[in-house]
C-alpha positions as YAML, in Angstrom:
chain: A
units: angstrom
residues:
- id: 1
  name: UNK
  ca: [0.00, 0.00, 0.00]
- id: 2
  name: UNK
  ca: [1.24, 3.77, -0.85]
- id: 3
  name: UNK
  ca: [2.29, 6.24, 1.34]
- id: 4
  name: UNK
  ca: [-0.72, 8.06, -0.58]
- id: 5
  name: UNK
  ca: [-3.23, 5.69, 0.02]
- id: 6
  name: UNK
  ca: [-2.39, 5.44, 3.89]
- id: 7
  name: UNK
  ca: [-2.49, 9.34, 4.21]
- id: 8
  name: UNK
  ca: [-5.68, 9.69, 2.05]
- id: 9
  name: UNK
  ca: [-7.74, 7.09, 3.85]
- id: 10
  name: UNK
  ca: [-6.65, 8.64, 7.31]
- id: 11
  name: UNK
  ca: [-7.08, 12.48, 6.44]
- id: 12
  name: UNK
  ca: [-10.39, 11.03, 4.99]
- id: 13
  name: UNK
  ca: [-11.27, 9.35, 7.94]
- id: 14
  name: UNK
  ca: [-10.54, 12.28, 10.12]
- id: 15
  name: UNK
  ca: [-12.53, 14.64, 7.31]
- id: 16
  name: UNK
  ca: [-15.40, 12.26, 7.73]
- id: 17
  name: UNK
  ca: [-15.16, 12.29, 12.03]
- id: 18
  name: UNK
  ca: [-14.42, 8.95, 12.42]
- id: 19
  name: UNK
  ca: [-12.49, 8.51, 15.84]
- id: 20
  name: UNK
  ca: [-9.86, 5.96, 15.61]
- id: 21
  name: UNK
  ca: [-10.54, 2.43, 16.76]
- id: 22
  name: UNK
  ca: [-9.91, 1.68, 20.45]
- id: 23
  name: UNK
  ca: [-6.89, 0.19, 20.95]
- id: 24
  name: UNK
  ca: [-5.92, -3.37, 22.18]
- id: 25
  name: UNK
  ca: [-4.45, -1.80, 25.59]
- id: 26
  name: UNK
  ca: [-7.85, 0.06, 26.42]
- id: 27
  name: UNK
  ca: [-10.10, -3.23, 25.59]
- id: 28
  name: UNK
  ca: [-8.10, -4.80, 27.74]
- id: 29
  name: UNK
  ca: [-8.76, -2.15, 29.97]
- id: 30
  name: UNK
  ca: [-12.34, -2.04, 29.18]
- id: 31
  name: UNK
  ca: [-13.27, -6.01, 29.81]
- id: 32
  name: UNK
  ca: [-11.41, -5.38, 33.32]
- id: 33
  name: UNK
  ca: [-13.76, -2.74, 33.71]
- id: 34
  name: UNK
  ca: [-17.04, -4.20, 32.77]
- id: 35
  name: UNK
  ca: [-16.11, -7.67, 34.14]
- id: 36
  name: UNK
  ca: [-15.88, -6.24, 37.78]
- id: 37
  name: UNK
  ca: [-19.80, -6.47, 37.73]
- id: 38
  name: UNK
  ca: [-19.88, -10.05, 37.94]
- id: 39
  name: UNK
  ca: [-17.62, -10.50, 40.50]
- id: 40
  name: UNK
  ca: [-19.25, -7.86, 42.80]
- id: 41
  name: UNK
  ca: [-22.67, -8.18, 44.96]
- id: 42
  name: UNK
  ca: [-24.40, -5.34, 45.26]
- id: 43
  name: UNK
  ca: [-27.05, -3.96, 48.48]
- id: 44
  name: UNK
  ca: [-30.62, -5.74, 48.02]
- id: 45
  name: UNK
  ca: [-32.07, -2.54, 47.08]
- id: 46
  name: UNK
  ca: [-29.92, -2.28, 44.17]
- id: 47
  name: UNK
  ca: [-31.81, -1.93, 40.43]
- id: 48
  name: UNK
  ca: [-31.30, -5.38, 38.27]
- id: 49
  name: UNK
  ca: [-29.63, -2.73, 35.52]
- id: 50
  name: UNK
  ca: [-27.02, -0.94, 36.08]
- id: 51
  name: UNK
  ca: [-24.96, 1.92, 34.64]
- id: 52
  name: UNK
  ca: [-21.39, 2.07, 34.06]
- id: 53
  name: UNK
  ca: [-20.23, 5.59, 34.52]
- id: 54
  name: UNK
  ca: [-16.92, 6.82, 33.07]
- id: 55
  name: UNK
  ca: [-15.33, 10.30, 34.41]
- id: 56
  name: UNK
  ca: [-12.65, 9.98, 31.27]
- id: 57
  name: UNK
  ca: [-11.65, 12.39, 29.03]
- id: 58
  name: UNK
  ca: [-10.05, 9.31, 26.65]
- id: 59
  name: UNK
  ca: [-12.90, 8.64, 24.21]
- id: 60
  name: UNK
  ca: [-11.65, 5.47, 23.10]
- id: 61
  name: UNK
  ca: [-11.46, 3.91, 26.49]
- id: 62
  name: UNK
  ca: [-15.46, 4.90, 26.26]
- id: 63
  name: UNK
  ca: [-16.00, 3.68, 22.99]
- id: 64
  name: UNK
  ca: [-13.93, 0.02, 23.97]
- id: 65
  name: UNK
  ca: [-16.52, -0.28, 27.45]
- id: 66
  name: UNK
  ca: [-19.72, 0.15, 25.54]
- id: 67
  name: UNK
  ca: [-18.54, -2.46, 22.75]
- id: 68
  name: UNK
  ca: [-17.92, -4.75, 25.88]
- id: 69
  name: UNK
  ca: [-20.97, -4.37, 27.38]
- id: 70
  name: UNK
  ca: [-22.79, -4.22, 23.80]
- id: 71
  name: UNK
  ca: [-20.44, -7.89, 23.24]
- id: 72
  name: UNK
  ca: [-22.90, -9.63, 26.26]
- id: 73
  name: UNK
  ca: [-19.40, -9.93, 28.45]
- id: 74
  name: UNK
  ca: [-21.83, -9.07, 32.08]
- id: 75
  name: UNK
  ca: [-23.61, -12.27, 32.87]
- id: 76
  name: UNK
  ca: [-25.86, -11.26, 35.17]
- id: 77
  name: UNK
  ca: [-27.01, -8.25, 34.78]
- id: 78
  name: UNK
  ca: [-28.10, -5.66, 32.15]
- id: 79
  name: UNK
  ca: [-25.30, -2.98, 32.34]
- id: 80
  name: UNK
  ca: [-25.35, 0.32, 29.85]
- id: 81
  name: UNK
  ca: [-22.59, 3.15, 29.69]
- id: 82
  name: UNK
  ca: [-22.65, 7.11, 30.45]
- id: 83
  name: UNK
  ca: [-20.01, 9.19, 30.11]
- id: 84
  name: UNK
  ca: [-20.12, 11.65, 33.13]
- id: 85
  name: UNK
  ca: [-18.15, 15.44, 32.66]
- id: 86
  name: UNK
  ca: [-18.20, 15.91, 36.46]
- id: 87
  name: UNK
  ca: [-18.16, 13.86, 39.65]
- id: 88
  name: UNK
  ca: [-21.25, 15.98, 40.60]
- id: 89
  name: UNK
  ca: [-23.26, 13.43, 37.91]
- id: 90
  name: UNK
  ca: [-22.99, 10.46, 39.58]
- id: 91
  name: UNK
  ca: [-26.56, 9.71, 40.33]
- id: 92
  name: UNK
  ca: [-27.92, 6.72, 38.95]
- id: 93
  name: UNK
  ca: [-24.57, 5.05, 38.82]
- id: 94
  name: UNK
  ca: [-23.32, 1.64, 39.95]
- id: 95
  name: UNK
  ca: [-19.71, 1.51, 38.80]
- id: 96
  name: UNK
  ca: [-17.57, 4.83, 37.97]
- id: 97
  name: UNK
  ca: [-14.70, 4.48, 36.41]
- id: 98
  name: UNK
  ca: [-12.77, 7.57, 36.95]
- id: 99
  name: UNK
  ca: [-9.19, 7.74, 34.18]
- id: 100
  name: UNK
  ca: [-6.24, 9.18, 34.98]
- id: 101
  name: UNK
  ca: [-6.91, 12.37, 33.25]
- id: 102
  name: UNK
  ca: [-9.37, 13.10, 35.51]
- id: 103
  name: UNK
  ca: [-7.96, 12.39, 39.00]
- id: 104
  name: UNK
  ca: [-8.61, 15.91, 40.17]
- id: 105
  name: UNK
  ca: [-12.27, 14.65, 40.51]
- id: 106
  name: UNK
  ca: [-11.01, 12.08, 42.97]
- id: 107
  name: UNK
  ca: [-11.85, 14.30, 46.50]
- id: 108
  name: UNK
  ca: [-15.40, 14.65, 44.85]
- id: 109
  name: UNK
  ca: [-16.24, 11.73, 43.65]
- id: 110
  name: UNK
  ca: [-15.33, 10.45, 47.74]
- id: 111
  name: UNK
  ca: [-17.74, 13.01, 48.69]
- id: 112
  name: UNK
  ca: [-20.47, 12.29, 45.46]
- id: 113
  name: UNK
  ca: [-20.46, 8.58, 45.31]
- id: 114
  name: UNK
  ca: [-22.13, 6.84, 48.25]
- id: 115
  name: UNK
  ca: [-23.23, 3.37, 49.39]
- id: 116
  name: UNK
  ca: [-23.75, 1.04, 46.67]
- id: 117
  name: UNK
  ca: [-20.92, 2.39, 44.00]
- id: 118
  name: UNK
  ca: [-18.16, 0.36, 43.11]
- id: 119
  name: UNK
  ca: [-15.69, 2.82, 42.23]
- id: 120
  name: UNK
  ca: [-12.39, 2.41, 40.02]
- id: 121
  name: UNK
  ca: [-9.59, 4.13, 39.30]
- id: 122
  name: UNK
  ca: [-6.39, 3.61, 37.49]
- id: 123
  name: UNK
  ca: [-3.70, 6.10, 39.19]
- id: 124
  name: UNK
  ca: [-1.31, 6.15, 42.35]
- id: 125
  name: UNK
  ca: [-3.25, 6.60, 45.58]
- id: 126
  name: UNK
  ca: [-6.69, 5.89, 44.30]
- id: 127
  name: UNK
  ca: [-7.17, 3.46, 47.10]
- id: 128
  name: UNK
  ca: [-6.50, 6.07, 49.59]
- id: 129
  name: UNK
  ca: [-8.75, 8.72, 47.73]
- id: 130
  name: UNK
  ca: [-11.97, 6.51, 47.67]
- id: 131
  name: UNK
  ca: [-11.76, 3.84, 45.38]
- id: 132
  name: UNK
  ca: [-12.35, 0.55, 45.96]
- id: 133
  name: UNK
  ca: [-10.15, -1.14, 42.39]
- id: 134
  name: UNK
  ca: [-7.49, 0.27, 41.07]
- id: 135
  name: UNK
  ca: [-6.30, -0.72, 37.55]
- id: 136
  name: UNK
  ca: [-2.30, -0.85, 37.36]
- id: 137
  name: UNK
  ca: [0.06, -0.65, 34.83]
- id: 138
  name: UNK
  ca: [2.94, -3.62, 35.36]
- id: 139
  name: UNK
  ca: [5.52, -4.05, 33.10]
- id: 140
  name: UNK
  ca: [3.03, -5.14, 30.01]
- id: 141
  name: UNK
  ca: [0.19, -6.18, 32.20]
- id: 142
  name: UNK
  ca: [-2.78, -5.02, 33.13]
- id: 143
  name: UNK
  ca: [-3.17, -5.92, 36.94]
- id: 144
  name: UNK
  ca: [-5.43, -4.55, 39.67]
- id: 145
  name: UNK
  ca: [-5.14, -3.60, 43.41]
- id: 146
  name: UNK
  ca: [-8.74, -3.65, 46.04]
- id: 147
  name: UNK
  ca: [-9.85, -2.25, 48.85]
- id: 148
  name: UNK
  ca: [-12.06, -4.34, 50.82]
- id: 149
  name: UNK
  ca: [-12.72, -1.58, 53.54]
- id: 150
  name: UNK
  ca: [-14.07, 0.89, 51.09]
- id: 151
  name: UNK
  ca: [-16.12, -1.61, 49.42]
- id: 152
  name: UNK
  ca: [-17.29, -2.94, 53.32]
- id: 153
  name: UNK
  ca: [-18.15, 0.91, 53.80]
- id: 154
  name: UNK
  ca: [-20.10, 1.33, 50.29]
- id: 155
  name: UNK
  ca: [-22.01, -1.92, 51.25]
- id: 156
  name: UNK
  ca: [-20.95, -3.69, 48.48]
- id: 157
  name: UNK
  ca: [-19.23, -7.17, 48.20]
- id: 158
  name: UNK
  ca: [-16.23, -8.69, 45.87]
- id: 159
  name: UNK
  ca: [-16.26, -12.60, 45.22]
- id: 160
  name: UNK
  ca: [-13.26, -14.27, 47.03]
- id: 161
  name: UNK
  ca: [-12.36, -14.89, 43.64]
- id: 162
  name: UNK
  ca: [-11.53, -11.44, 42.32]
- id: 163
  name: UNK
  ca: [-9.71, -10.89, 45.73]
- id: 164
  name: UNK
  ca: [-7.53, -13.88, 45.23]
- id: 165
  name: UNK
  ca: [-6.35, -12.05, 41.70]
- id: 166
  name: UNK
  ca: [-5.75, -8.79, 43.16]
- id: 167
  name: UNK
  ca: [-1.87, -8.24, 43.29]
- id: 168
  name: UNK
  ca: [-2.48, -6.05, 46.58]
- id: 169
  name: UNK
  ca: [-6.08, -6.41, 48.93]
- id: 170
  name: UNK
  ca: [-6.35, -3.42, 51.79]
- id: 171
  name: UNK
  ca: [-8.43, -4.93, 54.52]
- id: 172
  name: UNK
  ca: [-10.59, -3.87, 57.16]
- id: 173
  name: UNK
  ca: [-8.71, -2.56, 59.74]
- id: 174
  name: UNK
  ca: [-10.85, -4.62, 62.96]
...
C-alpha cells in the first residue's frame, strides 16, 4: 500500500469524524472494567440494571466499554454506559470508572459517590482517595489492586475470587 493511500484514507477518515478504533491496551482495559460487575454483589435494594459511569476524558477507552458491554461480556445483569463530565453526575450510577486524566475529581467523587458504587480508578493513591479497584500498569500487564474496607463501607461485596487475583487487597482494619 502507498504512502498516498495510507495518508488519504486517514485524512479522509478524520474529514469524515471517524475517531480511531480503540486500541488493544484500552479493551483490555475495558473487559477489566465491565467484568468487575460479575464478581461484585451489590445492596438488596440495588436496580437489576445498572450503569457504568466513566469520568474519562479518553474517548476510546469509552468507545472500547460500551462495545464490551454491547459484546454480552456481564452475565448477570443488564449494564449500559454514560459518560459523566463531572463527579457531581454520579446519580444513577453503579460503577464509575474515573481515568487518569481526571484524577482531580477524585476528592469529589469520595464526597459524590455513596453506598452502593463500586468505584475504580487507574492512578497512584486511588485506594486512599476513595476507590475501591485500582487498575495498574505492570511491566506489560494489566493488573489490579482492592480495597475491601471501602467496598465494606459502600455496602458492596467482591467474590473471594476477584480478591484472590488482586496483586495487593487493603483490609478492614478490625
Amino acid at each position: 500500500m502507498s504512502w498516498l493511500t495510507v495518508f488519504t484514507a486517514a485524512t479522509l477518515s478524520v474529514w469524515a469524524g471517524q475517531a480511531p478504533a480503540p486500541s488493544l491496551e484500552q479493551q483490555v482495559r475495558a473487559a477489566f472494567i465491565v467484568n468487575f460487575v460479575d464478581y461484585t454483589t451489590w445492596p438488596a435494594n440495588a436496580p437489576r440494571d445498572l450503569v457504568l459511569c466513566m469520568l474519562i476524558g479518553d474517548a476510546q477507552l469509552l468507545d472500547a466499554a460500551t462495545a464490551a458491554v454491547s459484546s454480552g461480556s456481564t452475565g448477570r445483569r443488564q449494564l449500559s454506559v454514560r459518560r459523566l463530565t463531572s463527579a457531581a453526575d454520579v446519580t444513577g450510577c453503579a460503577v464509575l470508572f474515573v481515568g487518569k486524566d481526571r484524577k482531580d475529581q477524585w476528592p469529589a467523587v469520595r464526597n459524590q459517590a455513596g453506598a452502593g458504587i463500586l468505584t475504580i480508578g487507574e492512578d497512584e493513591g486511588v485506594l486512599d482517595q476513595g476507590g475501591v479497584i485500582n487498575l495498574l500498569q505492570v511491566g506489560t500487564r494489566i493488573r489490579f489492586e482492592i480495597n475491601l474496607r471501602e467496598a465494606n463501607r459502600r455496602g458492596i461485596r467482591l467474590s473471594a475470587k476477584l480478591l484472590r487475583l488482586a496483586t495487593r487487597v487493603v483490609q478492614d482494619e478490625n
